[in-house]
N, C-alpha and C positions, 0 to 999 in steps of 0.2 A: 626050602620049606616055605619061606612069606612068599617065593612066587608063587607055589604051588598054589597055598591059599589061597594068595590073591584070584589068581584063573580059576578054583573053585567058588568064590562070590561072583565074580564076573558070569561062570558058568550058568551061577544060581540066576543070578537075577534075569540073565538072557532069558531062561527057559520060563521063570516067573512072566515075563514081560510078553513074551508068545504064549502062556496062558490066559493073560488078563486080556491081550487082543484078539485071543480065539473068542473068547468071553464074550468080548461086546461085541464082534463082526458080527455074532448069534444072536445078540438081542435084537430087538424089531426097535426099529427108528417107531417115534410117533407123532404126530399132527393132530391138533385139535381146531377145528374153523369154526368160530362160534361167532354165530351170526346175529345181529342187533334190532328188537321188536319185529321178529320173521314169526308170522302165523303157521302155526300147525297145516292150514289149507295154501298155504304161497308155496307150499313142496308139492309141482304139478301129479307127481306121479302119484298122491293119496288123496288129491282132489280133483274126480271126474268131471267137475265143471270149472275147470281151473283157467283161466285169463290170463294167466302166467307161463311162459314157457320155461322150463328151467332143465335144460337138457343135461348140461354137467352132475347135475343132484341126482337127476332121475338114472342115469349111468351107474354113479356112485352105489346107489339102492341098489342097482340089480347088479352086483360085482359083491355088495356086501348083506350083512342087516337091516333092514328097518324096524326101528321097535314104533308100533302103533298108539303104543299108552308110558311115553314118556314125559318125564316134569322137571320143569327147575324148580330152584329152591324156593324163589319167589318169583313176583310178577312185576318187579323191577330190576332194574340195572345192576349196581354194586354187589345187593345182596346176593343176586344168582352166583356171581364172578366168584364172591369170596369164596361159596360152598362148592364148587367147582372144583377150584382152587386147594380146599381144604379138606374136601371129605365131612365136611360140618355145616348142618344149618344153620343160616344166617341171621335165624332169630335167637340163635345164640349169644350173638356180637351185639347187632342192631335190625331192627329192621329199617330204615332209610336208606337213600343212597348217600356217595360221598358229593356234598355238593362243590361248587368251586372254589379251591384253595381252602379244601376239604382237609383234617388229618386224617391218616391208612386208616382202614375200615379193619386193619392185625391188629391182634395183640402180641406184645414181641416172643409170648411162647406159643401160639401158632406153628403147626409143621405143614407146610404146602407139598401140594405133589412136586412142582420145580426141585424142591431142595431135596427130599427122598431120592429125584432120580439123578438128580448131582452127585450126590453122595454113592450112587452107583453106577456114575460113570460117565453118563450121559453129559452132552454137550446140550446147552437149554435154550430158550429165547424165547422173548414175548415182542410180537410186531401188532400195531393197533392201538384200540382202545384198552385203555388202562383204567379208570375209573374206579380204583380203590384208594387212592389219595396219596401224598405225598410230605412229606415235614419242610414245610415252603421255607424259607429265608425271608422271614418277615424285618422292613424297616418299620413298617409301622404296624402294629400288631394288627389295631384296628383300620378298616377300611377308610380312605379320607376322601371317597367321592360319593355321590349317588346320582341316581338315574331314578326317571318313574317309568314305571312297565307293568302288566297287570293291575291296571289300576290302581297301583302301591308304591311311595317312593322306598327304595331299597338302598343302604350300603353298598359301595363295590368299591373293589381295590383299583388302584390307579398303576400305571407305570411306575410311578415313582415310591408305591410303597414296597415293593419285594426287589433284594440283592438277585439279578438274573445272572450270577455270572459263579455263583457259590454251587456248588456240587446238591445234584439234590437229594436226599435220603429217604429211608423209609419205602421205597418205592418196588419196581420188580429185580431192584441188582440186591434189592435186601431181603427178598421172597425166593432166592434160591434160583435165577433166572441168571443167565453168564452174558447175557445179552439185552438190551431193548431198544427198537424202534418207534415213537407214535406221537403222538399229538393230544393225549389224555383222554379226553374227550371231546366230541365233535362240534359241540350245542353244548359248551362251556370256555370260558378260559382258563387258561391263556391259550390264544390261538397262534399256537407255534409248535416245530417238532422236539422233539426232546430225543437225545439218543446216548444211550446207559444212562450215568444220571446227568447229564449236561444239555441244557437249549445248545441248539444247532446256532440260531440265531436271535439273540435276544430282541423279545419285545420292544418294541421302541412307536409304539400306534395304540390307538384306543378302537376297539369295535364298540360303535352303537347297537343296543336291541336291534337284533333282526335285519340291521342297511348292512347286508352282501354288495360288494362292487359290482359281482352279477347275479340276477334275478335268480330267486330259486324256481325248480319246476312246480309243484305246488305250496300250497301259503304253508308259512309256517309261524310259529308262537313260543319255540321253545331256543333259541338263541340268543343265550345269557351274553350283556355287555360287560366287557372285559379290556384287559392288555394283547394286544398283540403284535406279531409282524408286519409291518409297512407292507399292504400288497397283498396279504395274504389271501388265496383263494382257494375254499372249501373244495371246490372241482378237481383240484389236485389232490387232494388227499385219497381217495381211494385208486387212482392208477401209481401215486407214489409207494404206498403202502404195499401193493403186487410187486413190483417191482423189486421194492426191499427184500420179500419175503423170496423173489423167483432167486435173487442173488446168494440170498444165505443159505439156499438149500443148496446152489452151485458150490459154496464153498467148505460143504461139509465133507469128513475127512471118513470114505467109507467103512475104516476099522474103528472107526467109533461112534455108537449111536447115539442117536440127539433127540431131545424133546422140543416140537415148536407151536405154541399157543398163539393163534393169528386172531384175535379177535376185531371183527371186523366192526366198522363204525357202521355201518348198514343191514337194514334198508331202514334206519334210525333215522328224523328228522334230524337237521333238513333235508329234503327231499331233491337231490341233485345229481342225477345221472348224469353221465357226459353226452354229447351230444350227438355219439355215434348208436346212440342204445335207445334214443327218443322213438315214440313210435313202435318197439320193439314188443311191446305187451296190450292187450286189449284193456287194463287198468290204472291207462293215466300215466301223472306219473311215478306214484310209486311202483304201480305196475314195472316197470320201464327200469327203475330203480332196483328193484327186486331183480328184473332179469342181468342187469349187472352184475348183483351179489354171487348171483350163481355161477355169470362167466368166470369172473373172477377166484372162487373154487376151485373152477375149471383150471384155467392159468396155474396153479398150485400141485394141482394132479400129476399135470405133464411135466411141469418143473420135476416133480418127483422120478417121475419114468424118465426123464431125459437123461436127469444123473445116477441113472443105475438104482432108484430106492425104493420105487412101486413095489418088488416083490418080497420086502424085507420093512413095510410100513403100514403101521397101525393108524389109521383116518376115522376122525372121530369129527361129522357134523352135527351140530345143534345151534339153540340160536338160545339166547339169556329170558326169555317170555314173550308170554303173545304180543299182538301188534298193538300199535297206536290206536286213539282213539278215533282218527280219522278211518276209519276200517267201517266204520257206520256208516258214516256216507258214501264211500268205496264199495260195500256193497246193494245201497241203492240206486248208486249211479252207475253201475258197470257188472253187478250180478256178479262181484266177486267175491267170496268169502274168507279176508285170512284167517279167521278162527277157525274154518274149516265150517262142522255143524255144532262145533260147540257155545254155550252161553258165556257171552263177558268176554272181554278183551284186559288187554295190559292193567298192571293196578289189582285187578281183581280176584276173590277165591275162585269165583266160578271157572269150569275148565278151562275156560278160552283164556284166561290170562297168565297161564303155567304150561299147558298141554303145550307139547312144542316139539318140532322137529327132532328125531334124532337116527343117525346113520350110522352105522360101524361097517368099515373094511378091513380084511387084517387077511391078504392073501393066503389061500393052501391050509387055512385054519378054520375062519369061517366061509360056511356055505353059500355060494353066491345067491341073490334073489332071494334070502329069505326072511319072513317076516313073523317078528315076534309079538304077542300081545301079551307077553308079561309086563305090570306096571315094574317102570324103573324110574330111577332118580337121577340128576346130571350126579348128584352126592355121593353114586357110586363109582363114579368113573375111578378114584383115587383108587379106594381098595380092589380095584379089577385090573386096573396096571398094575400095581405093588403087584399083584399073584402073578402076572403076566412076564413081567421081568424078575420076578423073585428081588423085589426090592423090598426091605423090612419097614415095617410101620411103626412109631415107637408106642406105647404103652401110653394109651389114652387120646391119640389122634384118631383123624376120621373115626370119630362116637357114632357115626350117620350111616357110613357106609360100607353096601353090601359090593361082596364078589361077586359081577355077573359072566364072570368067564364058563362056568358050567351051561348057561344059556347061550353064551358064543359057541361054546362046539354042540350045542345040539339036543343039551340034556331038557327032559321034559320032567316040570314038576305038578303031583296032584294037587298043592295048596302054592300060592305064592311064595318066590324067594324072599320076597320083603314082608315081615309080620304086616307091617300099618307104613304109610308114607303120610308126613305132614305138607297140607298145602298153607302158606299165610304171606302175606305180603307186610300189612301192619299189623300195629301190637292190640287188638281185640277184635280180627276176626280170621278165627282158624275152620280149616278143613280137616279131614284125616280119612285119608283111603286104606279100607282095610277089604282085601278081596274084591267082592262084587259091589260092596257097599261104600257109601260116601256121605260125611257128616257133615255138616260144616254149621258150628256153634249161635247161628245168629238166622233170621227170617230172612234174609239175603245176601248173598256172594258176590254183592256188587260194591266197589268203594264209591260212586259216584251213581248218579240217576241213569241209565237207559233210556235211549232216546225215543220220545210217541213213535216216530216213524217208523223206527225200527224193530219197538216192541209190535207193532204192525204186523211190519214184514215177517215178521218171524213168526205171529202168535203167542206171543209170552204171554206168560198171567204174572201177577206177583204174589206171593205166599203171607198167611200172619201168622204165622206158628211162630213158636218162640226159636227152634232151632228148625234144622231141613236134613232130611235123608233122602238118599237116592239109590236105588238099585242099577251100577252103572255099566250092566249087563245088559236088562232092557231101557235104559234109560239114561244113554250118553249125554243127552240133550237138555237132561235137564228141566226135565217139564213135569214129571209126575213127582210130589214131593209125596213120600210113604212115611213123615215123622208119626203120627198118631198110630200105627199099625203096630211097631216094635217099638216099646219102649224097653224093651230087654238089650237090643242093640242099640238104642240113644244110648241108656248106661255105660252099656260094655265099650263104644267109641270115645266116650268122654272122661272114662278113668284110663287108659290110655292115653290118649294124648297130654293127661295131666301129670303121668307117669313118664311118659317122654320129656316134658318140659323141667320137671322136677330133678331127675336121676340125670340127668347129663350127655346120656345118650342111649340112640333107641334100637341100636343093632343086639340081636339076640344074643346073649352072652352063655 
């Protein structure tokens, strides 16, 4: 009789265990390549006067979706990552980014998509840029060096203030991720690689502001002085980071599906494409840089197809918001646009500092080459894999976000899937897209001035009304401001949005 038994548990669980790996062999792997300060117009194929070639993207588009009127959360770094990440706007948590030797931009009851799809089974990983912060191993709490840079002398940590040899936490092996590769950030320290929570090689050098061992391709202003590796050079980090990512996809184990988040430090300052790719764009060098980002995509694809995963893999491009400020003079010197035609760049409400890139492939499911102009959110991605993998959501995550799988296979709707979308970067100036209409609370959607030349080139006026409307049907661009016309819709966008910031979250209940 206990043998019996015994070989009926044995039986049981056999048959259990070729259920649960029928299970996952059926789920679709997924890839997320989220691209850093990449303009809505640096994706050749929706900018007909494009300086850019980006042939792996433009592939990508015509095998899958492009959605036309897609947003991040905000118009900087961290916050996009977190909402991404979480299915919740980032002016929830904070709006800044994490700066260096930053704490996590989580709160420890945060539910991330990583750990949802852990939890169903998936094998996870994050390679790249991380820039949500980490709980450092401080010797000294406070910084014991400084530097002047910006005109400003600043604090900054020495080598000798942080334990580089203690495990680090908080970080993505604590956001539900089985794995991590990257260097934090790119144009922050510490400039080293980090892999799960351990330095590869601990710091033991000081980077000054901005002195690269080698010259970047053009200037830059945004490389914070820090700790670092003896030797370390920026040029290697984006063919290291392929490389990592072409391996890990080699070693995934095809009866079990995986999630991999590759967020890429590019086409992010500094400006440093390798030296096989100079030349390769009619826009300098970011141009040049840009065309990297996209090889490198590329590289990612075929990894995919190589190990049998392209026709069993969900590929999700986007980039965290519009481009750098250098996008001004990029397109007076070279007639290239990466906002595309919209107003404002990075930082900013106006479109061009949210509008951004985005692509879905997801073979024999969606329709190749097709292209949607429903407004969506990066905030929905969360709850549109949950529906996709039937992974559960728990009661009161992603507040933010909507299912758009009904719009992946094809479903047409007469009013928008999302009631209203918030646009905001800082904490007193909000947008809010509701339909065809666009609010945004303030006489301009700019964080900083517009430059003469530019407002030039473009034609811009500036508005003095107390807030701004738009009708973003005839008026993408941002030029006709309609506040004095409806003041029935000022109302009706302003008690919404107040009603979203208030209630906790804005998906239709």
């Amino acid at each position: 009789m206990k043998i019996y038994k015994r070989r009926l548990v044995l039986l049981t669980t056999f048959f259990t265990l070729v259920a649960i790996t029928q299970t996952y062999s059926q789920q679709p792997n997924i890839v997320i390549i989220y691209a850093d300060d990449m303009g809505y117009g640096d994706l050749q194929c929706q900018n007909k006067n494009s300086k850019i070639p980006t042939p792996y993207l433009n592939k990508l588009a015509s095998e899958g979706m492009r959605f036309t009127d897609a947003h991040s959360s905000s118009g900087i770094c961290s916050p996009s990552r977190y909402a991404l990440l979480t299915g919740t706007y980032h002016w929830r948590r904070q709006h800044g980014i994490v700066n260096s030797f930053g704490p996590p931009f989580f709160n420890e009851s945060d539910v991330t998509l990583p750990e949802i799809l852990k939890n169903n089974g998936y094998e996870t990983a994050a390679i790249g840029k991380w820039h949500l912060g980490f709980n450092w191993n401080f010797i000294n709490k406070e910084p014991s060096g400084e530097r002047t840079y910006w005109n400003k002398t600043h604090k900054v940590y020495l080598v000798e203030d942080i334990d580089w040899e203690e495990p680090l936490t908080g970080g993505p092996l604590d956001r539900g991720f089985d794995y991590y590769f990257g260097d934090g950030t790119i144009n922050f320290p510490p400039y080293a690689w980090v892999e799960n929570d351990r330095f590869v090689t601990a710091p033991n050098d000081f980077f000054e502001f901005n002195e690269f061992e080698r010259e970047v391709k053009e200037e830059d202003w945004d490389s914070r002085p820090g700790p670092k590796v003896k030797g370390w050079d920026p040029y290697t980090v984006l063919p290291t980071l392929t490389k990592k990512t072409e391996a890990w996809i080699g070693k995934q184990d095809k009866e079990k599906p995986f999630f991999l988040y590759l967020a890429l430090p590019s086409p992010h300052a500094p400006i440093i494409p390798n030296d096989e790719f100079d030349g390769t764009s009619e826009a300098g060098g970011y141009g040049d840089f840009m065309v990297q980002t996209d090889w490198v995509a590329g590289q990612v694809l075929k990894a995919l197809k190589t190990n049998g995963f392209e026709d069993n893999t969900i590929v999700i491009f986007t980039s965290d918001n519009g481009p750098e400020r250098y996008a001004y003079e990029r397109a007076e010197k070279y007639n290239h646009f990466s906002m595309g035609d919209f107003r404002g760049l990075k930082r900013d409400v106006w479109e061009g500092g949210h509008h951004v890139p985005f692509v879905i492939k997801w073979p024999n499911h969606i329709k190749a080459g097709t292209v949607s102009e429903e407004v969506i959110s990066q905030v929905d991605i969360m709850a549109t894999l949950a529906k996709i993998t039937k992974t559960s959501i728990p009661e009161n995550a992603a507040p933010d976000s909507y299912n758009l799988l009904p719009l992946l296979k094809g479903k047409k709707y007469k009013s928008p899937l999302r009631e209203a979308t918030v646009h905001n970067t800082y904490k007193d100036l909000w947008g809010l897209r509701k339909g065809k209409w666009l609010y945004i609370n303030k006489p301009s959607g700019g964080q900083g001035k517009m430059p003469d030349f530019y407002l030039k080139l473009r034609g811009y006026k500036d508005f003095d009304t107390p807030a701004l409307l738009f009708d973003m049907n005839k008026d993408s661009e941002q030029r006709n401001n309609i506040f004095e016309a409806h003041p029935d819709i000022i109302q009706e966008m302003s008690t919404i949005l107040e009603a979203y910031r208030e209630q906790g979250y804005s998906v239709k209940r």
